[in-house]
N, CA, C and O atoms as CSV, one atom per row, in Angstrom:
chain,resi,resn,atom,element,x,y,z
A,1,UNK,N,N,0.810,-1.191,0.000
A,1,UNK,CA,C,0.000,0.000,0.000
A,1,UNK,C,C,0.860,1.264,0.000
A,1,UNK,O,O,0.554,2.274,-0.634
A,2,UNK,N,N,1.833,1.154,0.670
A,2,UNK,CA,C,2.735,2.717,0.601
A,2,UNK,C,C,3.992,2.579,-0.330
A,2,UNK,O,O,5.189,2.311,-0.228
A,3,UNK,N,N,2.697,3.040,-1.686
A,3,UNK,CA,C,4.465,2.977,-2.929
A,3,UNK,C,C,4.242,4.801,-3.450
A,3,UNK,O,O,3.310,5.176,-4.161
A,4,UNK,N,N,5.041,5.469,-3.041
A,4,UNK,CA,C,4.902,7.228,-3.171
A,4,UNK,C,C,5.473,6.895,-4.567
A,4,UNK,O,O,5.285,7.887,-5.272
A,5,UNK,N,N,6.028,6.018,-5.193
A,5,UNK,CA,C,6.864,6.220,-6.488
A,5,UNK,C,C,6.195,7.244,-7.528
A,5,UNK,O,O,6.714,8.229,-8.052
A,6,UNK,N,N,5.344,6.909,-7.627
A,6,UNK,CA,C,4.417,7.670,-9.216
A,6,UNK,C,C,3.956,9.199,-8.295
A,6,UNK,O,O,4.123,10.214,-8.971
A,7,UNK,N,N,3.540,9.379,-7.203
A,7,UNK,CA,C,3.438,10.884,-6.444
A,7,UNK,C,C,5.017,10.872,-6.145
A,7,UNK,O,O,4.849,11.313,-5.008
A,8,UNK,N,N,5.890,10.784,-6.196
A,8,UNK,CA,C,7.260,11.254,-6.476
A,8,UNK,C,C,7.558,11.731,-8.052
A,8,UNK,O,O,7.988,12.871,-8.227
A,9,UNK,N,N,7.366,11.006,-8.997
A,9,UNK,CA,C,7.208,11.189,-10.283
A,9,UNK,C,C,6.362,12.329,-10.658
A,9,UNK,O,O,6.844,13.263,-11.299
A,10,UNK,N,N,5.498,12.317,-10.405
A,10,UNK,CA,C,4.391,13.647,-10.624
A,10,UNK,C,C,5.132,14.857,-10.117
A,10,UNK,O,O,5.464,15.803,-10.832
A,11,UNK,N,N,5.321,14.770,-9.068
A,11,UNK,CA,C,6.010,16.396,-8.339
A,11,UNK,C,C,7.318,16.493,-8.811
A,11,UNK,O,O,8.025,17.317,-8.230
A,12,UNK,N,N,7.713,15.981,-9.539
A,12,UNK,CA,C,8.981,16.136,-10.512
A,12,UNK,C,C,8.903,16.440,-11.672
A,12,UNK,O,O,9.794,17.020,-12.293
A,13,UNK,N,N,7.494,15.981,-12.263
A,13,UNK,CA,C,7.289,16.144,-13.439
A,13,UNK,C,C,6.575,17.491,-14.070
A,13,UNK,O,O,6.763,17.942,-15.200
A,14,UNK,N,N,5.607,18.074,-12.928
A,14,UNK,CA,C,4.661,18.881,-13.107
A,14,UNK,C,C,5.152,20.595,-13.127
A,14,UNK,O,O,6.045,21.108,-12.453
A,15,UNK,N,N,4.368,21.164,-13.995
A,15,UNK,CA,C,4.823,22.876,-14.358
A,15,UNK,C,C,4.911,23.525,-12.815
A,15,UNK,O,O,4.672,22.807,-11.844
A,16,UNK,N,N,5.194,24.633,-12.695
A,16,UNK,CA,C,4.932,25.290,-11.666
A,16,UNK,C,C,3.431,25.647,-11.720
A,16,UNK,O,O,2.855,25.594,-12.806
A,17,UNK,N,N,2.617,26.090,-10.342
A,17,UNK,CA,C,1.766,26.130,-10.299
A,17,UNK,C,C,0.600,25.347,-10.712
A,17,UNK,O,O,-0.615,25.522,-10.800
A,18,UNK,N,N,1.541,24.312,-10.954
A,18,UNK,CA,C,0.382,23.033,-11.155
A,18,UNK,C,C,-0.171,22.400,-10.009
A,18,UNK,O,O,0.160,22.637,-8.848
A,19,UNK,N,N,-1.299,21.327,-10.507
A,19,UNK,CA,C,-2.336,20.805,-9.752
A,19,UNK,C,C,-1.282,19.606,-9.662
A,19,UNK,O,O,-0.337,19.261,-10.371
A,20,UNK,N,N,-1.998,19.000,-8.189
A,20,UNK,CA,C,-1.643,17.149,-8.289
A,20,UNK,C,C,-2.763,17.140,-7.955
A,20,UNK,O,O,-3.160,18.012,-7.182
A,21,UNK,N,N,-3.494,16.295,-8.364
A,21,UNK,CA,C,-4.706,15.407,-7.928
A,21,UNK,C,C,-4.435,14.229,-7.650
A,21,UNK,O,O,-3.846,13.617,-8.541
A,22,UNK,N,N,-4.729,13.501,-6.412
A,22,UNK,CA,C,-4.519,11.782,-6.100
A,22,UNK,C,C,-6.012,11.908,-5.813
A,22,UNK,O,O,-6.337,12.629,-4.870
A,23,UNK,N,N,-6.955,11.288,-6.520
A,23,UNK,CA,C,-8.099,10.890,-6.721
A,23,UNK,C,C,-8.063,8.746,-6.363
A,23,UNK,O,O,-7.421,7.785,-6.787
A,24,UNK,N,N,-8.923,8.939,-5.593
A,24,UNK,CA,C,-9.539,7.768,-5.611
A,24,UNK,C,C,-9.129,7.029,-3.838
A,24,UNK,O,O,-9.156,7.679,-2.793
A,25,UNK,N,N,-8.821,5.723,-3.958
A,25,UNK,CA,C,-8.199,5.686,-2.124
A,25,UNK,C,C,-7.031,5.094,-2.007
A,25,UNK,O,O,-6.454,4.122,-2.496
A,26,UNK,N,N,-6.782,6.100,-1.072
A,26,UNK,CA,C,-4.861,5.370,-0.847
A,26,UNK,C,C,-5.163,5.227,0.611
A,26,UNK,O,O,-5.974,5.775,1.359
A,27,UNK,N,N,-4.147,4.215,0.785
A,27,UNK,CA,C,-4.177,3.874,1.825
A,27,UNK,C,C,-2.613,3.957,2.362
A,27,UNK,O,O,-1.857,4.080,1.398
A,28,UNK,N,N,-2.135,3.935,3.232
A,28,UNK,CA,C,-1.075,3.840,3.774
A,28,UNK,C,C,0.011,5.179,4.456
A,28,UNK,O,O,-0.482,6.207,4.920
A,29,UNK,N,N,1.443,4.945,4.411
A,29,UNK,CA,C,2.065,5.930,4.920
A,29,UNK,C,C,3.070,6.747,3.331
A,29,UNK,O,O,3.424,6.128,2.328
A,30,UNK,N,N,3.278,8.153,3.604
A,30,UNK,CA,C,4.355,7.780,2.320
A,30,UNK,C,C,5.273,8.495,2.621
A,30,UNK,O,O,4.988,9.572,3.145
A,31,UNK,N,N,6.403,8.221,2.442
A,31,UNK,CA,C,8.212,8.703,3.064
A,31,UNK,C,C,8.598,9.055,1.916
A,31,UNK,O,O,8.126,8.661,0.849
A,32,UNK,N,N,9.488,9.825,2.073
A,32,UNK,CA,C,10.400,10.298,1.284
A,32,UNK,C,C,9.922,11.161,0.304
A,32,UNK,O,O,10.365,10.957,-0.827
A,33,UNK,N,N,9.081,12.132,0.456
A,33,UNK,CA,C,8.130,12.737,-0.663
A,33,UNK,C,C,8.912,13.826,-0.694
A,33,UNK,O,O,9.059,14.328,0.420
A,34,UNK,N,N,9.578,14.482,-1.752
A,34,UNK,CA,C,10.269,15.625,-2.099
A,34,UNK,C,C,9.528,17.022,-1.886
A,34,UNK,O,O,9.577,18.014,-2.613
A,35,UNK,N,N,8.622,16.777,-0.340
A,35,UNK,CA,C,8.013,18.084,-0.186
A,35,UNK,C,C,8.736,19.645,-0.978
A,35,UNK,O,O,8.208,20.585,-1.571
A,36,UNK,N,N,9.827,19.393,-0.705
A,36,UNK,CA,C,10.549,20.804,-1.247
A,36,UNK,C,C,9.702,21.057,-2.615
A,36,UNK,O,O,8.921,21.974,-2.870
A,37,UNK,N,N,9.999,20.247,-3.198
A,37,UNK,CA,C,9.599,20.211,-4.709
A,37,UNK,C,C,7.966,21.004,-4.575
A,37,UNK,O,O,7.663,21.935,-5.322
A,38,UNK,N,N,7.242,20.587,-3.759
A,38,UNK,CA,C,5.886,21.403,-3.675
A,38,UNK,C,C,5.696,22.924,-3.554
A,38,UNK,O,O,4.842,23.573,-4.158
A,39,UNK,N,N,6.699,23.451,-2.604
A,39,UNK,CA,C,7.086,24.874,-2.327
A,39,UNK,C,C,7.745,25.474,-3.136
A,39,UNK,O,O,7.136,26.429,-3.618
A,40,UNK,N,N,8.819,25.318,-3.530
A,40,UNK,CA,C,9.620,25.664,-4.628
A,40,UNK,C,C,8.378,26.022,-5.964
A,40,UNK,O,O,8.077,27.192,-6.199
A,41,UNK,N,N,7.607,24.594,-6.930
A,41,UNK,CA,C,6.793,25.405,-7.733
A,41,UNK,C,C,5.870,25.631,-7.607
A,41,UNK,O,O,5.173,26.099,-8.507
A,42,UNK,N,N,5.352,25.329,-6.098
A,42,UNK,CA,C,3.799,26.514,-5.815
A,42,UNK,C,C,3.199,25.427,-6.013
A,42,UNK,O,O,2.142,25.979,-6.319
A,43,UNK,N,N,2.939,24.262,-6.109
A,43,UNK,CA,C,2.423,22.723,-6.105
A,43,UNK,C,C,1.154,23.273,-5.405
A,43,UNK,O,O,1.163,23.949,-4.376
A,44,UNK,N,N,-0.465,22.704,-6.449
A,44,UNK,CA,C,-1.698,22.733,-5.111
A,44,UNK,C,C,-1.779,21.059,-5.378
A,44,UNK,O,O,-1.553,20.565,-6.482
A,45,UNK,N,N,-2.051,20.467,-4.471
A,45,UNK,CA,C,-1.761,19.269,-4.155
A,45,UNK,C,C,-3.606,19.099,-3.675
A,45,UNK,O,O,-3.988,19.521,-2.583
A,46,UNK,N,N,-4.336,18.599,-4.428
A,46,UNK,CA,C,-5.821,17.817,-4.307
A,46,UNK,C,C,-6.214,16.688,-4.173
A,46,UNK,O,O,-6.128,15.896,-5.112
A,47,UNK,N,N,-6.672,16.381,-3.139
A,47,UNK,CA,C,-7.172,14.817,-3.086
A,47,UNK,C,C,-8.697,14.740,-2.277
A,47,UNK,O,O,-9.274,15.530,-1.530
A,48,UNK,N,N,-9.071,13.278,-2.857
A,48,UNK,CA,C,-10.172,13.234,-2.342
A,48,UNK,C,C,-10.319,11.731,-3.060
A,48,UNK,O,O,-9.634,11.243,-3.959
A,49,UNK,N,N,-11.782,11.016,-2.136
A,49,UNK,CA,C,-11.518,9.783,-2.788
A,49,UNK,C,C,-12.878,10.129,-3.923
A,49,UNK,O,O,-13.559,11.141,-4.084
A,50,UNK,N,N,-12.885,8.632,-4.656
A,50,UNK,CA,C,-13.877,8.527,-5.928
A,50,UNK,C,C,-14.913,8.974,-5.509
A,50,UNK,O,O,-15.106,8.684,-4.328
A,51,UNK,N,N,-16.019,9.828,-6.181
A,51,UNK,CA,C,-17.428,9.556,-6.079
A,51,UNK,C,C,-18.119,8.450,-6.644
A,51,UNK,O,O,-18.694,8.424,-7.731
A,52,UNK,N,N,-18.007,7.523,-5.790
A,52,UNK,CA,C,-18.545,6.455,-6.830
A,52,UNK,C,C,-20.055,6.268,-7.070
A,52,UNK,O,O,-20.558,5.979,-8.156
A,53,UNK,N,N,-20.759,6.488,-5.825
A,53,UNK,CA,C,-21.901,6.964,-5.556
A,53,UNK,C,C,-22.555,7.428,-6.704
A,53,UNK,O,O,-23.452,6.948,-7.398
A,54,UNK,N,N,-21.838,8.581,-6.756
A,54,UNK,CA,C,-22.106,9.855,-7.982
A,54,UNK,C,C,-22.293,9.331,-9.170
A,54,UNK,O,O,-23.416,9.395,-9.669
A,55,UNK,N,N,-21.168,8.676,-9.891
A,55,UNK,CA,C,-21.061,8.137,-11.206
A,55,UNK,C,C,-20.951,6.695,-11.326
A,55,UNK,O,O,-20.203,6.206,-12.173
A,56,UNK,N,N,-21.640,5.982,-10.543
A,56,UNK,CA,C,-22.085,4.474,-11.080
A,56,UNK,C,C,-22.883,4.266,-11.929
A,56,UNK,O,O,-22.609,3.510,-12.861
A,57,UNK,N,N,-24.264,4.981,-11.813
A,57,UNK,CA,C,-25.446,4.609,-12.712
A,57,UNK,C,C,-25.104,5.824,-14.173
A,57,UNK,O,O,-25.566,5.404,-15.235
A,58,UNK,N,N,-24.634,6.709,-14.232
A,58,UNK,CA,C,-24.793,6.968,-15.350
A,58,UNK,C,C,-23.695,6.955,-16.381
A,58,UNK,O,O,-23.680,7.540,-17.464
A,59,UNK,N,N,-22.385,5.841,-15.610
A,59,UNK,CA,C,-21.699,5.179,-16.411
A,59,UNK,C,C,-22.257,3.898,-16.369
A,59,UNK,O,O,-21.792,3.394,-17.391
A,60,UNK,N,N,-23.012,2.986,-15.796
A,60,UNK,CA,C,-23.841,2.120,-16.001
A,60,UNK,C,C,-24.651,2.360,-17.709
A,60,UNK,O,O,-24.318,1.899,-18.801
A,61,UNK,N,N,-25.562,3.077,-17.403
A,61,UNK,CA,C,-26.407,3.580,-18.411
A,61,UNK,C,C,-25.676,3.574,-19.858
A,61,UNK,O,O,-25.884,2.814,-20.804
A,62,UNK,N,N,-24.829,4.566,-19.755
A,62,UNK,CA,C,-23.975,4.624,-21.333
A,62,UNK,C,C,-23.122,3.201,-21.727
A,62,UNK,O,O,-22.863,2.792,-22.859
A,63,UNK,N,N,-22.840,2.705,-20.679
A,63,UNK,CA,C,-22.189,1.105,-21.080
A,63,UNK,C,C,-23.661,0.326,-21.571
A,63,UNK,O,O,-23.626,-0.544,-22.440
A,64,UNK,N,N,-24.919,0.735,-20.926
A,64,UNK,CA,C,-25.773,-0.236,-21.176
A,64,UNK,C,C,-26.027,0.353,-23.080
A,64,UNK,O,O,-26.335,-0.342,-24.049
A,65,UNK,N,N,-25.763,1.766,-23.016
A,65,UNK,CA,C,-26.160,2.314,-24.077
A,65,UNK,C,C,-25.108,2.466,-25.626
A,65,UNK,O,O,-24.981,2.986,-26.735
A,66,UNK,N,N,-24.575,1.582,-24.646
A,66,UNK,CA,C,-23.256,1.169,-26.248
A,66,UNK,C,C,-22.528,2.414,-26.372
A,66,UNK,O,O,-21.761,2.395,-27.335
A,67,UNK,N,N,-22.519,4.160,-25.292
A,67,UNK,CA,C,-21.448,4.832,-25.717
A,67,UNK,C,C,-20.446,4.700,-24.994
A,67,UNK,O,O,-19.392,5.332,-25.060
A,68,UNK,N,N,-20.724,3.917,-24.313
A,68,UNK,CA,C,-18.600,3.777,-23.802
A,68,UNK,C,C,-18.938,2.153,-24.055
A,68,UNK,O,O,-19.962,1.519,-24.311
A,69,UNK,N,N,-17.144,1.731,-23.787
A,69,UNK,CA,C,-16.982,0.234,-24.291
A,69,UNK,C,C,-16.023,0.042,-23.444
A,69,UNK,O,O,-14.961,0.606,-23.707
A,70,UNK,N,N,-16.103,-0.855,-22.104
A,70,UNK,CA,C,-15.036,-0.869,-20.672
A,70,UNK,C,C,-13.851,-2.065,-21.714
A,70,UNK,O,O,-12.625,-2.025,-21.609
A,71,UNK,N,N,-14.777,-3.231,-22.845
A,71,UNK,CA,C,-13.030,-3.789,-23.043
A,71,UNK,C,C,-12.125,-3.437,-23.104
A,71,UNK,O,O,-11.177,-4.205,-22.939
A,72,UNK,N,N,-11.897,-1.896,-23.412
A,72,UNK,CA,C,-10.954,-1.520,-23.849
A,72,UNK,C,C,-9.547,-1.478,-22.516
A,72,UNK,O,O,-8.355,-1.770,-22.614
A,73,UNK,N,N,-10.483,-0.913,-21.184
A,73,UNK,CA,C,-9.740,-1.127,-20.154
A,73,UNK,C,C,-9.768,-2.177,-19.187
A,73,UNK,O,O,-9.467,-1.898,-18.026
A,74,UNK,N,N,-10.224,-3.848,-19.628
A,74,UNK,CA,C,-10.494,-5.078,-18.705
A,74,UNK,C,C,-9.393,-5.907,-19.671
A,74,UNK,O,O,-9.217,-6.046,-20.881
A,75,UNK,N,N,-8.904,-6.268,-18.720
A,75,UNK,CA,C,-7.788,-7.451,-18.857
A,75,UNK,C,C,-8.104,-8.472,-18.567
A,75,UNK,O,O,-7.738,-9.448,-19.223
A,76,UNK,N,N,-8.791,-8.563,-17.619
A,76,UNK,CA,C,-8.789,-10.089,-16.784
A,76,UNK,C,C,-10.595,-10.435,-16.512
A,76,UNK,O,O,-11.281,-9.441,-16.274
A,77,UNK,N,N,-11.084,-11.378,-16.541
A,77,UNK,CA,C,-12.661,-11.295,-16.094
A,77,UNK,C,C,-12.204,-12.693,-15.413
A,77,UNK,O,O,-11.495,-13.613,-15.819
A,78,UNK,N,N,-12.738,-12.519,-14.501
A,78,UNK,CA,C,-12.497,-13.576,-13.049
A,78,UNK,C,C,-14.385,-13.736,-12.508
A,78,UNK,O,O,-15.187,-12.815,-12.670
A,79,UNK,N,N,-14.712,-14.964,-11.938
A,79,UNK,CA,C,-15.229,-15.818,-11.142
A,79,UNK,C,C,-15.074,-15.239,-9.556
A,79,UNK,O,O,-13.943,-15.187,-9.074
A,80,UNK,N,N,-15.969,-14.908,-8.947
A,80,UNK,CA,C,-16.096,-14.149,-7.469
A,80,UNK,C,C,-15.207,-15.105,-7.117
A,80,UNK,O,O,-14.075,-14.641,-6.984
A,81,UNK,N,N,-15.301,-16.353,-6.901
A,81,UNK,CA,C,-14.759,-16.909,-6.393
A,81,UNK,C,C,-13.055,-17.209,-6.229
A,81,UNK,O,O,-12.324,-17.743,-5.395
A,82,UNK,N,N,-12.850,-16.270,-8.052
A,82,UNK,CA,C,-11.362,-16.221,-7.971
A,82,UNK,C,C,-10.575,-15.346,-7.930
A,82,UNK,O,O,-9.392,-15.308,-8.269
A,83,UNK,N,N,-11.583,-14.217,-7.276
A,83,UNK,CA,C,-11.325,-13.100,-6.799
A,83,UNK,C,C,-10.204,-12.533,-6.182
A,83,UNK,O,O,-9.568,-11.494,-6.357
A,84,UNK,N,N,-10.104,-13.748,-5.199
A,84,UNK,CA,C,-8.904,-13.276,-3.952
A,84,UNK,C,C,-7.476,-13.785,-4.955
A,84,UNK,O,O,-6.482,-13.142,-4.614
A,85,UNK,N,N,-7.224,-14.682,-5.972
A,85,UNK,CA,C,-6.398,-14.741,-6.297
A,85,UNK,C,C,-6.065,-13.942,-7.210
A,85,UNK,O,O,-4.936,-14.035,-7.692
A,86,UNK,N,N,-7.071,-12.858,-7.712
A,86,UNK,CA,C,-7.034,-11.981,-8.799
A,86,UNK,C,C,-6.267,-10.882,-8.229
A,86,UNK,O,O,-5.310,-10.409,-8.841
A,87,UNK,N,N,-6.689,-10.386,-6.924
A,87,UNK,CA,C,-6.215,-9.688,-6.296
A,87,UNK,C,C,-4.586,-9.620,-5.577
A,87,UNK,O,O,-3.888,-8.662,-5.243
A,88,UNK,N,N,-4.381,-11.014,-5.526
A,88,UNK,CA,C,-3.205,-11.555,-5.386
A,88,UNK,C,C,-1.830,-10.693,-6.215
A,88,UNK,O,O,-0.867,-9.955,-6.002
A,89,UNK,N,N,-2.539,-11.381,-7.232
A,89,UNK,CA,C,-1.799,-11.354,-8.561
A,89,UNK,C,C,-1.822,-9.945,-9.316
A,89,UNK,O,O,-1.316,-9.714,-10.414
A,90,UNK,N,N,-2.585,-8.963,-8.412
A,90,UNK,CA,C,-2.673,-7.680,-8.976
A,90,UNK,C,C,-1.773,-7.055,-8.248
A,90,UNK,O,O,-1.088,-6.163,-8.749
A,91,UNK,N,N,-1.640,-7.430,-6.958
A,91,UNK,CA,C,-0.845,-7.225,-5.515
A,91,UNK,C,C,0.632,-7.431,-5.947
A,91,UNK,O,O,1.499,-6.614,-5.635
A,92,UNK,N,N,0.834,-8.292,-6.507
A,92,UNK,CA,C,2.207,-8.921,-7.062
A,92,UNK,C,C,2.797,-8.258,-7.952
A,92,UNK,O,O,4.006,-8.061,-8.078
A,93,UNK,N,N,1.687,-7.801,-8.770
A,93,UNK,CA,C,2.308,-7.353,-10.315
A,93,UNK,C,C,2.411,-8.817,-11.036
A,93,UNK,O,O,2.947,-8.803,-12.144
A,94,UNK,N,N,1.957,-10.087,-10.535
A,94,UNK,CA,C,2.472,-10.974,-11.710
A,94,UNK,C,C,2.139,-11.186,-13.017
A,94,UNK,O,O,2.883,-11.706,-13.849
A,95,UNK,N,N,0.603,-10.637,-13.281
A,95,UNK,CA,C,0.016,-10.557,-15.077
A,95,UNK,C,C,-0.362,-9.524,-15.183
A,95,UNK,O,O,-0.825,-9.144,-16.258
C-alpha cells in the first residue's frame, strides 16, 4: 500500500503552479516525498476519494447504451470466487 513512487514522479514532473490530484483511495504511509519540490513550484496538491456513488449509474447507463466500451480497459474477467487470487496477482504485479 505505501508505494509514493508515481506521487514522487508527478512532483517532478509537473509545471509550476500546477495541480496534483490523487483521486480515488490510498491507503497507507508515504516517506520520502520531495516536499521541497511542492514549495519551490507553488504545487496545489488535491485529493479526495472517488465519487462512486455519484457516477455508477450513469456510467452504467452509457455502457448499457453502447457509448462507452469498458473492453478496452479489462484485462482479466475472473469468477467471485477467484477473486482473492485476482487480487493476489494484482498485488504482485504478476500478469
Amino acid at each position: 500500500m505505501d508505494r509514493p513512487t508515481v506521487l514522487r514522479q508527478a512532483l517532478h514532473s509537473f509545471r509550476k503552479d500546477g495541480i496534483v490530484s490523487v483521486p480515488g483511495v490510498y491507503a497507507g504511509f508515504l516517506d520520502n516525498i520531495p516536499f521541497g519540490l511542492v514549495v519551490a513550484k507553488a504545487l496545489t496538491i488535491r485529493s479526495g476519494q472517488t465519487h462512486v456513488q455519484r457516477y455508477l449509474k450513469p456510467l452504467l447507463d452509457k455502457i448499457l447504451e453502447n457509448k462507452i466500451d469498458p473492453s478496452e480497459i479489462i484485462s482479466h474477467r475472473l469468477t467471485l470466487a477467484e477473486a482473492p487470487a485476482g487480487y493476489e496477482k494484482f498485488q504482485k504485479k504478476e500478469d
